[in-house]
C-alpha positions in Angstrom: 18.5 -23.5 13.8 19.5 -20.8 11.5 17.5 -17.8 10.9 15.8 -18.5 7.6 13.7 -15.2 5.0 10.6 -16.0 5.1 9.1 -14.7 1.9 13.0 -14.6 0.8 12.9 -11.6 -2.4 15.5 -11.0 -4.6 17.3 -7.8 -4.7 15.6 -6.4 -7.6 12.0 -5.0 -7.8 9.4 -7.5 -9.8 6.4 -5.8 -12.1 3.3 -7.6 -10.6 2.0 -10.6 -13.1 -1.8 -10.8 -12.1 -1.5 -14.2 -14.0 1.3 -15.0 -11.5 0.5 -16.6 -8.3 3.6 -16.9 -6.2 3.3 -13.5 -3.8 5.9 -15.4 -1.7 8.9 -15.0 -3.6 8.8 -11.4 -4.2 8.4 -7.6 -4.1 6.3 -7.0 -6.5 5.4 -3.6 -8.1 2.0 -2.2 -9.9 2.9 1.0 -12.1 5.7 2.7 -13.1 6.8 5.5 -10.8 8.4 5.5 -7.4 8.0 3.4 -4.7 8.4 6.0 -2.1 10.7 5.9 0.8 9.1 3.8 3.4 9.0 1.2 0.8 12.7 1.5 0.0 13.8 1.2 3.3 11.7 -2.8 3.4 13.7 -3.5 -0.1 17.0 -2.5 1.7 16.1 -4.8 4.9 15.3 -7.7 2.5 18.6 -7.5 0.7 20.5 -7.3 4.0 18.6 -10.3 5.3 19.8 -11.7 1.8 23.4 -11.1 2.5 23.9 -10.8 6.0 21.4 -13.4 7.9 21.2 -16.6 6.5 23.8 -18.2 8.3 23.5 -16.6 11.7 21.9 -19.1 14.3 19.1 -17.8 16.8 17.8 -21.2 17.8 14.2 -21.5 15.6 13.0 -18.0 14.7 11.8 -17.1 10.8 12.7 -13.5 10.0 11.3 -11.7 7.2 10.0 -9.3 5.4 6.1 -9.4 5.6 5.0 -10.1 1.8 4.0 -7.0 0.2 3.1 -5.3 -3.3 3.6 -1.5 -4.1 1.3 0.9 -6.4 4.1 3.3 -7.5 3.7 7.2 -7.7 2.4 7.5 -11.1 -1.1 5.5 -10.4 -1.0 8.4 -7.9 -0.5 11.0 -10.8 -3.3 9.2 -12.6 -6.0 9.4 -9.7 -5.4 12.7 -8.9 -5.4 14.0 -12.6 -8.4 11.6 -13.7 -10.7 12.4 -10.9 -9.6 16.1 -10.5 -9.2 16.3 -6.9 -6.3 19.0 -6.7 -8.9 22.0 -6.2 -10.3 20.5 -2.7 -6.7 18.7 -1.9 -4.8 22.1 -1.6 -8.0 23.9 -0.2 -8.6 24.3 3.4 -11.2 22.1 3.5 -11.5 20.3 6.6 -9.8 16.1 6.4 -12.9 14.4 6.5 -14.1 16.3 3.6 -10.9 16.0 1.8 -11.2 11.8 2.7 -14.9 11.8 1.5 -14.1 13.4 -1.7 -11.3 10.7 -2.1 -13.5 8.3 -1.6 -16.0 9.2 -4.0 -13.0 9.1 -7.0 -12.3 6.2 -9.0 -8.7 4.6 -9.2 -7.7 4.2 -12.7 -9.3 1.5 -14.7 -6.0 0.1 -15.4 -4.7 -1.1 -11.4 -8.2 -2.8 -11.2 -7.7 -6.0 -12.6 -4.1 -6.5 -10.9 -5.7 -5.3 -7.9 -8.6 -7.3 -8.1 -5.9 -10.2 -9.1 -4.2 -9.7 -5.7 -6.9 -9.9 -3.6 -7.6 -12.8 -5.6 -4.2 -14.5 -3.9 -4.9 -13.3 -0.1 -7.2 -14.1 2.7 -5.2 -12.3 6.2 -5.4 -9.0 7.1 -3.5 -6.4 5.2 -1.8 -2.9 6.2 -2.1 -0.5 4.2 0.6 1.8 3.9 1.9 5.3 2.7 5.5 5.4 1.1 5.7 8.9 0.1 8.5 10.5 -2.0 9.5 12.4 1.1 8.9 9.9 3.6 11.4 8.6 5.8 14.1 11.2 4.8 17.1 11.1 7.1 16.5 15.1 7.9 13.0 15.4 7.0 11.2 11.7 7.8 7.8 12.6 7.9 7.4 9.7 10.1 3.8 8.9 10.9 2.3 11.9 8.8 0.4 9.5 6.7 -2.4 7.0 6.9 -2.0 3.4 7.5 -5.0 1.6 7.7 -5.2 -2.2 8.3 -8.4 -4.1 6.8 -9.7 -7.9 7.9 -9.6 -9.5 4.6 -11.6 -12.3 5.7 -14.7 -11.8 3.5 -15.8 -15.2 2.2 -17.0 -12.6 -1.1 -13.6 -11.5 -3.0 -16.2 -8.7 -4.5 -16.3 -6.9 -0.4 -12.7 -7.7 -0.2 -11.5 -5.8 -3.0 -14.0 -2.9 -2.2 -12.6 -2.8 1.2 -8.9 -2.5 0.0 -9.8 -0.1 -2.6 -11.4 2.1 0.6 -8.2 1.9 2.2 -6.0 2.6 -0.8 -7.9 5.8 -1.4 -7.8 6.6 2.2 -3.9 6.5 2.3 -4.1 9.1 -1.0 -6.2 11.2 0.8 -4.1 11.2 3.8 -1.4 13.5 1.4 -3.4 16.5 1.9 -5.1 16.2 5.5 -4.1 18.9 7.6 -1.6 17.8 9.0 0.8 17.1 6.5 0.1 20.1 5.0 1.3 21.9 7.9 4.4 19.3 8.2 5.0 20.0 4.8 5.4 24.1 5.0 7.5 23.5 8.3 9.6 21.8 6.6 9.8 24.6 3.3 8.1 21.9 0.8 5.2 23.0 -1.7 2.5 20.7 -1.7 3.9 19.5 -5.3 7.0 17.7 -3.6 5.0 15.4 -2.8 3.7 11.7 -4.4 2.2 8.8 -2.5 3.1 5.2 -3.5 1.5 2.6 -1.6 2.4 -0.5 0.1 -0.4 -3.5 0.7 1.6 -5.8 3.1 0.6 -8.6 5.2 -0.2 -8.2 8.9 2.3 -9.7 11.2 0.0 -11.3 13.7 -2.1 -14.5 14.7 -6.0 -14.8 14.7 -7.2 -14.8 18.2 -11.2 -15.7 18.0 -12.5 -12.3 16.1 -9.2 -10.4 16.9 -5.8 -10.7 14.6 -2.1 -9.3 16.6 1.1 -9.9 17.1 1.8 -11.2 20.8 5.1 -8.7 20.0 5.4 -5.2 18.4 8.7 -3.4 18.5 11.1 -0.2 18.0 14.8 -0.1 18.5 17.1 2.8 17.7 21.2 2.0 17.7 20.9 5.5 19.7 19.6 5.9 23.4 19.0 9.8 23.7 17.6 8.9 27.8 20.1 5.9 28.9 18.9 5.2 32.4 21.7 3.8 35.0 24.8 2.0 33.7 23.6 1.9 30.0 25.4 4.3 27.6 23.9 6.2 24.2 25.5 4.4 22.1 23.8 1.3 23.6 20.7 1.8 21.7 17.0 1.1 23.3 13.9 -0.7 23.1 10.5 -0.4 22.8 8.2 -3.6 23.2 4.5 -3.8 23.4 2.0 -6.3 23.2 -0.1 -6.3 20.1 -0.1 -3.9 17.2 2.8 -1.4 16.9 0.3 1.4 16.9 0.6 1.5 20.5 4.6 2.5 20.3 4.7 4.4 17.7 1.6 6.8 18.6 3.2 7.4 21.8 1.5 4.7 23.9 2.5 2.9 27.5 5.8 0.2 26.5 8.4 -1.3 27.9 11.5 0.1 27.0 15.0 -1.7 28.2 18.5 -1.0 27.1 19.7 -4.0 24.9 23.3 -4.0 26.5 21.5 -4.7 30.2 17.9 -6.1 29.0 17.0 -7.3 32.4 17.2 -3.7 33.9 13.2 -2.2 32.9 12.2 1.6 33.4 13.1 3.3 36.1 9.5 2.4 38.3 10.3 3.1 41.7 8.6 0.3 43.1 6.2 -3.2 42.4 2.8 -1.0 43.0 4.4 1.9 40.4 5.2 -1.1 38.0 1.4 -2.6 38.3 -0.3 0.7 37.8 2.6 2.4 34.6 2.9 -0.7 32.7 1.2 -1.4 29.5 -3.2 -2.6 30.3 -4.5 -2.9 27.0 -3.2 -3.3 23.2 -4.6 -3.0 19.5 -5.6 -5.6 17.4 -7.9 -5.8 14.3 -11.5 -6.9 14.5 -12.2 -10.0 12.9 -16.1 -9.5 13.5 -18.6 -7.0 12.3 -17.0 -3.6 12.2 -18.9 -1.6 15.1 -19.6 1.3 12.1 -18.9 1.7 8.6 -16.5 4.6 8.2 -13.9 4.2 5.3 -12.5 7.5 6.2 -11.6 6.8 9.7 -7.9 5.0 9.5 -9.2 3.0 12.8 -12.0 1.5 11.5 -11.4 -2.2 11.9 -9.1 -1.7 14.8 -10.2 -2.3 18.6 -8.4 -1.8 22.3 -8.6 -5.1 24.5 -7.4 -5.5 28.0 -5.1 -8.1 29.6 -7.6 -10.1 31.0 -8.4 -10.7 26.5 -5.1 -11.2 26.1 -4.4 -14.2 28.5 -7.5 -15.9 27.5 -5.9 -16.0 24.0 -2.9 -17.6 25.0 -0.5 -14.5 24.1 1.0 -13.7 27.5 3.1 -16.9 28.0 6.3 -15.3 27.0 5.5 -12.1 27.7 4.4 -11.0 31.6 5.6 -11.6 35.1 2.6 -11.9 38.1 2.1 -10.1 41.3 2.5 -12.5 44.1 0.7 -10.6 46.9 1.9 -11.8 49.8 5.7 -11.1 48.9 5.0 -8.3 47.7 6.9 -8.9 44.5 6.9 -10.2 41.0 7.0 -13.6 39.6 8.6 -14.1 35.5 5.7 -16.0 34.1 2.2 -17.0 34.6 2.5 -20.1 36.8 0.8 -18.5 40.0 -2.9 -16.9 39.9 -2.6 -12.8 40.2 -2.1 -9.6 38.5 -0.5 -10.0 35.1 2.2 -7.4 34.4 3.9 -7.0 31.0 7.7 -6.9 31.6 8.6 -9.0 28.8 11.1 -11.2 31.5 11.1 -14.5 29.5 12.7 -12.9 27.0 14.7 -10.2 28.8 15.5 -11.9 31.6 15.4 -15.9 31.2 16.0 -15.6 27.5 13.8 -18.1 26.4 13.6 -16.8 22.7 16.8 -15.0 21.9 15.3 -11.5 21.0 17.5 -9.4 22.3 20.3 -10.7 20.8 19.0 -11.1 17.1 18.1 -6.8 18.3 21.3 -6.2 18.7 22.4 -8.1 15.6 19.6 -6.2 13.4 20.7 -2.9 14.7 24.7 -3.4 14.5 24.0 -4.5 10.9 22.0 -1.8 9.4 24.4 0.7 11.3 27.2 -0.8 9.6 25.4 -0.8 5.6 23.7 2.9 6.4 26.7 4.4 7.9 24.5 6.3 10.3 22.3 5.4 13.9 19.1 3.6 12.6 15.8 3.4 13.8 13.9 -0.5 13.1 10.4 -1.3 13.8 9.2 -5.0 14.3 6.4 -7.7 15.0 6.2 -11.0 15.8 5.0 -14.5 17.1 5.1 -17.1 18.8 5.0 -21.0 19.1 6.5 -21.0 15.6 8.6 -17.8 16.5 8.5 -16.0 13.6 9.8 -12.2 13.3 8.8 -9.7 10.5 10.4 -6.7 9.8 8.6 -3.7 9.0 10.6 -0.5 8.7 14.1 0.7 9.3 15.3 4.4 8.9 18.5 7.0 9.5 18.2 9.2 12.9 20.4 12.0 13.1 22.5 12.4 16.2 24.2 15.9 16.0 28.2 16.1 16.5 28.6 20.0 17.1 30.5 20.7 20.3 28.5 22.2 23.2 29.1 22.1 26.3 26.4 23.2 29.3 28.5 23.5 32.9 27.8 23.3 36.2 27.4 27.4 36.3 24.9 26.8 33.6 22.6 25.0 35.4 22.3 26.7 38.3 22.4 30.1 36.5 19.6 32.6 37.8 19.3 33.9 34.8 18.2 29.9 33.7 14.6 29.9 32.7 15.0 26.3 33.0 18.1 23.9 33.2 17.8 20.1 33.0 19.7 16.7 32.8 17.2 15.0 30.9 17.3 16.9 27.0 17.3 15.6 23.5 19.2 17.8 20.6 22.3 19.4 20.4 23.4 23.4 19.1 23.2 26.8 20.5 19.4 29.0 19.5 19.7 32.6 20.5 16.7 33.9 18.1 13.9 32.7 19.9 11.3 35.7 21.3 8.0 33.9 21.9 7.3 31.5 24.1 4.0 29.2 24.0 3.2 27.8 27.2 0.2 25.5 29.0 -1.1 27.8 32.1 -0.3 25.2 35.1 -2.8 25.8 37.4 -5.3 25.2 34.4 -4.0 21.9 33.2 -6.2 18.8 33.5 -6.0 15.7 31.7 -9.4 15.8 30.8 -9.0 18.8 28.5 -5.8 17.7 27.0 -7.7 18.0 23.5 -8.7 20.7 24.0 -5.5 22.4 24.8 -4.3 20.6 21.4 -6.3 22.5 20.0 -5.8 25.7 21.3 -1.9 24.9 20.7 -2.9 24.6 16.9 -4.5 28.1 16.3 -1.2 30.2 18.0 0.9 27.4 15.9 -0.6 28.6 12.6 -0.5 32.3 13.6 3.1 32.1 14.8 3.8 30.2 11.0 2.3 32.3 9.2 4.7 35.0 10.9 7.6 33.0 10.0 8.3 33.2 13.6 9.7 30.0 15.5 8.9 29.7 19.2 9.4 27.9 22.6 6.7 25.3 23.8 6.0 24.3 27.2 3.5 21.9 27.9 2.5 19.2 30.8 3.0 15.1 30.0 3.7 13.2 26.6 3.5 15.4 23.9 2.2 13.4 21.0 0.9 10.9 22.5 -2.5 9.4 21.2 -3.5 8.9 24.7 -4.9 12.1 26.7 -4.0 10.8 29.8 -0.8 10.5 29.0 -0.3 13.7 28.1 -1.3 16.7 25.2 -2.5 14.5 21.9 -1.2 17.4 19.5 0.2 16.1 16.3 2.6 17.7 14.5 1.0 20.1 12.4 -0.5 21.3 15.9 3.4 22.3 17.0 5.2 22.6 14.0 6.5 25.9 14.5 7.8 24.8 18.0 12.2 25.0 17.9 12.4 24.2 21.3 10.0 21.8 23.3 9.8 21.3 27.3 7.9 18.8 29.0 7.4 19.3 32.8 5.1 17.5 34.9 2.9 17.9 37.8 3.3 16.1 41.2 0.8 12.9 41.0 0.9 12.7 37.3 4.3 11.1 35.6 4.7 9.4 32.7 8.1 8.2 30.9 9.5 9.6 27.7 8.6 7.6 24.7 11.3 7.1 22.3 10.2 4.8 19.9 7.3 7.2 18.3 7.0 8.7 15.0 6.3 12.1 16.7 9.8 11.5 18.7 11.3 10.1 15.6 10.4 13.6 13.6 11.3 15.8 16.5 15.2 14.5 16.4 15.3 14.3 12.6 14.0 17.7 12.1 16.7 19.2 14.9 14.2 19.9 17.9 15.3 20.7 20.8 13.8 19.1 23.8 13.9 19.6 27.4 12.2 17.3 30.0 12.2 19.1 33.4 10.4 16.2 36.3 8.0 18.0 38.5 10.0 17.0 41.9 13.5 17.4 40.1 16.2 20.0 41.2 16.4 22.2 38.0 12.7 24.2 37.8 10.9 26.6 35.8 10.6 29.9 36.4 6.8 30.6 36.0 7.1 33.9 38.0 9.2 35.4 35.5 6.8 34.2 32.8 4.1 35.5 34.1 5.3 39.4 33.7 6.2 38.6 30.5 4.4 41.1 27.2 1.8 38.9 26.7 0.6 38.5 23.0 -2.7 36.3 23.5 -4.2 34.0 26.2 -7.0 31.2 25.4 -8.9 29.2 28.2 -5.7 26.9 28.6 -2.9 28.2 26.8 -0.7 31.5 26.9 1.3 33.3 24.3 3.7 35.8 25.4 6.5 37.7 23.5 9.7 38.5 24.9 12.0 41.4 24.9 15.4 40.2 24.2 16.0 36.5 22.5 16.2 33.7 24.6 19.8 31.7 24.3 19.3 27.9 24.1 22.7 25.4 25.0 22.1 21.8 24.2 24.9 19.7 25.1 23.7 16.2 23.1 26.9 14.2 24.9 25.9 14.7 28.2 22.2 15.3 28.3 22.4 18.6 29.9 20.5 21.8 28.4 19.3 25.3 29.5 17.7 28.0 28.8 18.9 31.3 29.5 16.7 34.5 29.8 19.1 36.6 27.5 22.5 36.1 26.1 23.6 39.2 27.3 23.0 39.0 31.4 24.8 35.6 30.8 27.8 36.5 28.9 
């Protein structure tokens, strides 16, 4: 069967009619200004669906854009200007003041009745989105800066509905001026005056579930592998799958990521017991019951955490896990025996009973081909009717300078670290400060902590104009603390060069389909990921006599005589850093 739009628009933008009723047949705008970049990038997917998908046959799945209407920048203008909020939005006031202040303004009388009018016209739970003027950039994305916030919608009373989505509307204009993107925003040399915030009021991709609403599939592919594991090559691309909302990818949480040239190959786990324990245990979805606390300014409000054990009793495992057959020690695609569940995503991957990976690798050739550039596409869908929505798709940049890192390089003793494993390409010979997590004082249980810590030398370092190396334990950016340090990036932004070691006992696999991952290529970070047991290590000792500058309960600051010099080799993976340019040349 071919793959049909669902919610098919045409390729211009459509003012919203409030005396309309036919949200399916279009993108609709309310106001005047600019849509914003995130909401460019869903107009450019529809028109290629348009143009490029309406023949091609994937045997029963409905792909789409999720229907969705955008407040352009100039209601923004309006409810800044009309409620006078630019005194606390540039201040240093802390976010949840900033969000509570944001709250407390009115949106301009004249949205109200379209808005009102929309919600009018829907009863699913919405997303509610920032498309910034800045975001999604090809060099400066700003991906996962802003708010999103995704509200029920299931109010019998249209009056508590359209409070609700109001809330979340003002909580996405707030999110402009938390911390965060502020400090985003001066890494990346823009005044706070760059920036407007259009917003995008889409439907959820998902299936109601008892009094939870998800997807049984969230995804994020890149054209680009910067990590290929095994036979698979860079220019393969990778994926990212995860059961549930996407919120678990993209904030740096436990997926499964696959190459789509060998989709039956999973991460590298080194054996069944690895698999059971590293594997994904328990996904988002949005609460269809009574919020546990009203707090419009929290961007997780209506969302909840559930486990497998939730998940199977809904019915959304069937094409997604494999079981752990005891007495073979080994797994089983499917759920036909009793056992341990394990999310490996096999009927798909491996017995191909919906074909996802190929309509992946369709997608991603496509947008390649119309952007001219390696793309990044994020994804949801459903089952039992399979039906696919697409949610974003941006540019990553893959540097083309020639370096190349040697043999010599790596085993250099004047190497303050080498690797196999790095991200980023160039040569950095400026670099004097080095930021690093004090290993014998890392815990996972203070991960927040350290975060913090991280934040307070960022800002001093900043305000400097001084750029620095980081090296921390675990999954930077990740939202979970156990993976690793939760810093986002107006905690690091100062960081040039990051490195990720680990500690024996405690690994975790690179995430590549996060916003924090997506900003660190785009922005030209270098990264370094040095495994606690591999061959290549860090030399601590030497770091330890170095000038040091200041030292917090976990974190150390030290300053360095001569400028480190950085090699990146993007083709083959390889990096390292040298102690000075001099000793090596």
């Amino acid at each position: 069967m071919n793959i049909k739009s669902e919610g098919t628009f045409p390729q211009s933008l459509i003012p919203f009619d409030r005396n309309e009723n036919d949200q399916e047949n279009c993108i609709r705008v309310i106001g005047t200004g600019s849509i914003g970049g995130k909401a460019q990038g869903l107009v450019f997917l529809n028109d290629l669906l348009l143009s490029r998908f309406q023949t091609a046959d994937f045997q029963q799945i409905t792909v789409g854009i999720p229907n969705l209407t955008v407040i352009a920048t100039d209601v923004f203008d309006a409810f800044m200007a009309e409620n006078d909020l630019y005194g606390i939005a540039n201040s240093n006031s802390p976010d949840d003041r900033i969000a509570q202040a944001f709250q407390n303004a009115d949106l301009p009388f004249n949205v109200l009745g379209d808005l009102k009018s929309l919600i009018n016209q829907i009863y699913t739970p919405l997303a509610i989105r920032s498309s910034s003027l800045l975001e999604d950039a090809t060099y400066e994305p700003f991906a996962g800066i802003y708010a999103t916030k995704m509200i029920p919608n299931h109010q019998h009373d249209s009056g508590t509905r359209f409070q609700k989505l109001t809330e979340a509307i003002k909580f996405v204009y707030a999110s402009t001026y938390f911390n965060n993107a502020k400090s985003f925003r001066k890494a990346t040399n823009h005044d706070h005056s760059d920036e407007k915030m259009a917003v995008i009021i889409q439907d959820v991709v998902g299936s109601r579930h008892s009094l939870r609403f998800y997807p049984e599939l969230s995804g994020v592919t890149r054209s680009y592998n910067f990590y290929p594991v095994g036979r698979a090559q860079q220019e393969d691309g990778v994926v990212n799958l995860a059961l549930g909302l996407g919120k678990t990818i993209v904030d740096g949480g436990v997926s499964w990521t696959y190459s789509p040239a060998y989709p039956k190959i999973g991460p590298p786990f080194g054996s069944v017991e690895e698999l059971l324990k590293g594997s994904q245990k328990e996904y988002w979805a949005i609460n269809m019951g009574t919020p546990l606390v009203y707090d419009p300014i929290q961007e997780t409000e209506y969302l909840i955490q559930e486990n497998l054990t939730t998940a199977e009793k809904d019915g959304s495992l069937r094409h997604l896990c494999s079981t752990y057959d005891l007495q073979s020690n080994r797994l089983t695609i499917g759920m036909g025996n009793p056992g341990p569940r394990a999310l490996t995503f096999a009927p798909l991957l491996t017995l191909k009973e919906i074909p996802l990976n190929d309509l992946i690798k369709s997608f991603l050739a496509a947008c390649e081909e119309e952007l001219q550039n390696p793309v990044e596409i994020e994804f949801a869908m459903t089952f039992n009717p399979h039906s696919l929505g697409l949610l974003q798709v941006r540019s990553m940049v893959v540097a083309s300078d020639i370096v190349k890192v040697t043999d010599e390089d790596l085993i250099d003793e004047n190497a303050l670290v080498a690797s196999e494993n790095v991200l980023g390409n160039g040569l950095i010979d400026d670099i004097q400060d080095v930021v690093y997590v004090i290993p014998h004082k890392f815990e996972l249980e203070n991960t927040r902590q350290i975060a913090d810590e991280l934040e307070k030398i960022n800002d001093s370092l900043i305000d400097k104009g001084r750029s620095y190396l980081l090296i921390v334990f675990g999954r930077l950016g990740s939202s979970d603390p156990w993976l690793g340090i939760p810093a986002n990036w107006g905690q690091i932004s100062g960081a040039r060069v990051i490195v990720e070691t680990f500690q024996e006992g405690f690994k975790v696999e690179m995430s590549q389909g996060s916003h924090f991952f997506h900003n660190m290529t785009s922005l030209g970070v270098s990264y370094i990921s040095v495994p606690a047991s591999g061959k290549h290590q860090l030399d601590w000792d030497w770091l330890a006599l170095q000038e040091e500058i200041q030292t917090t309960q976990f974190v150390r600051h030290v300053r360095l005589i001569a400028p480190l010099y950085v090699k990146i080799d993007g083709r083959s993976g390889r990096g390292a850093i040298l102690k000075s340019r001099e000793e090596n040349d």
